[in-house]
C-alpha positions as CSV (number, residue, x, y, z in Angstrom):
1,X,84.4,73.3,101.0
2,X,82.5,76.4,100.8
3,X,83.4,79.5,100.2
4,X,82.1,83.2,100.7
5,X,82.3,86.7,99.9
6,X,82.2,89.4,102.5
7,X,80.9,93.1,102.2
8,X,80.7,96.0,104.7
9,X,77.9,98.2,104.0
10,X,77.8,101.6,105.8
11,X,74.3,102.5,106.7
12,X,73.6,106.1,108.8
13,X,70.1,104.8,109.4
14,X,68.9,105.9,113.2
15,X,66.0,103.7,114.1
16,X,66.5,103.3,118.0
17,X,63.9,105.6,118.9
18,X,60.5,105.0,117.5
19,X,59.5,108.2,119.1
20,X,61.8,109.6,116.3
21,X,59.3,111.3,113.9
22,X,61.2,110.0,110.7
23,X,60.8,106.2,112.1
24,X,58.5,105.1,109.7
25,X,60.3,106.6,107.2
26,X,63.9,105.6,108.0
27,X,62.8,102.1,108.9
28,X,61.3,101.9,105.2
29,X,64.6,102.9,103.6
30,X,66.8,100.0,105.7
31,X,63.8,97.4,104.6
32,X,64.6,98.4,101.0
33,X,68.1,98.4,101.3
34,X,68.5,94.9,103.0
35,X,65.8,93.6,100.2
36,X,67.9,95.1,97.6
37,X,71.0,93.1,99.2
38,X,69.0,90.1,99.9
39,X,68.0,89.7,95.9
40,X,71.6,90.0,94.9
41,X,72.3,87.2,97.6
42,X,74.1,88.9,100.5
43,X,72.6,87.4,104.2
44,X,73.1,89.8,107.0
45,X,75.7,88.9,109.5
46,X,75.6,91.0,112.2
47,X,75.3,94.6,113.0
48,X,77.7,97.3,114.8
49,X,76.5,100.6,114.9
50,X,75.9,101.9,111.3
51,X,77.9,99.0,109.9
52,X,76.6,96.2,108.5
53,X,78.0,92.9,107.4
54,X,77.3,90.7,104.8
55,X,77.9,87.4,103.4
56,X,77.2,85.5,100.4
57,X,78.1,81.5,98.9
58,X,80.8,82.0,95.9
């Protein structure tokens, strides 16, 4: 049987509004932060709010 690891990642990134000036910006930063998660192995799960799950095969 499989098993995984979890991990909660708090992220204050605000990307709703692409009329936000900082979009470009901000949306830059979460791209290198999931990538940066994504080479240590962590797959996003889902999102709620600024929290972010994570999950990765043991």
């Amino acid at each position: 049987m499989k098993k995984f690891e979890y991990r909660l990642e708090e992220l204050h990134i605000d990307i709703k509004s692409a009329l936000n000036p900082a979009y470009t910006e901000l949306h830059d930063q979460l791209e290198e932060k999931l990538n940066e998660l994504g080479k240590e192995g962590w797959r996003l799960c889902g999102v709620n709010g600024c929290l972010y799950y994570f999950a990765r095969e043991l």
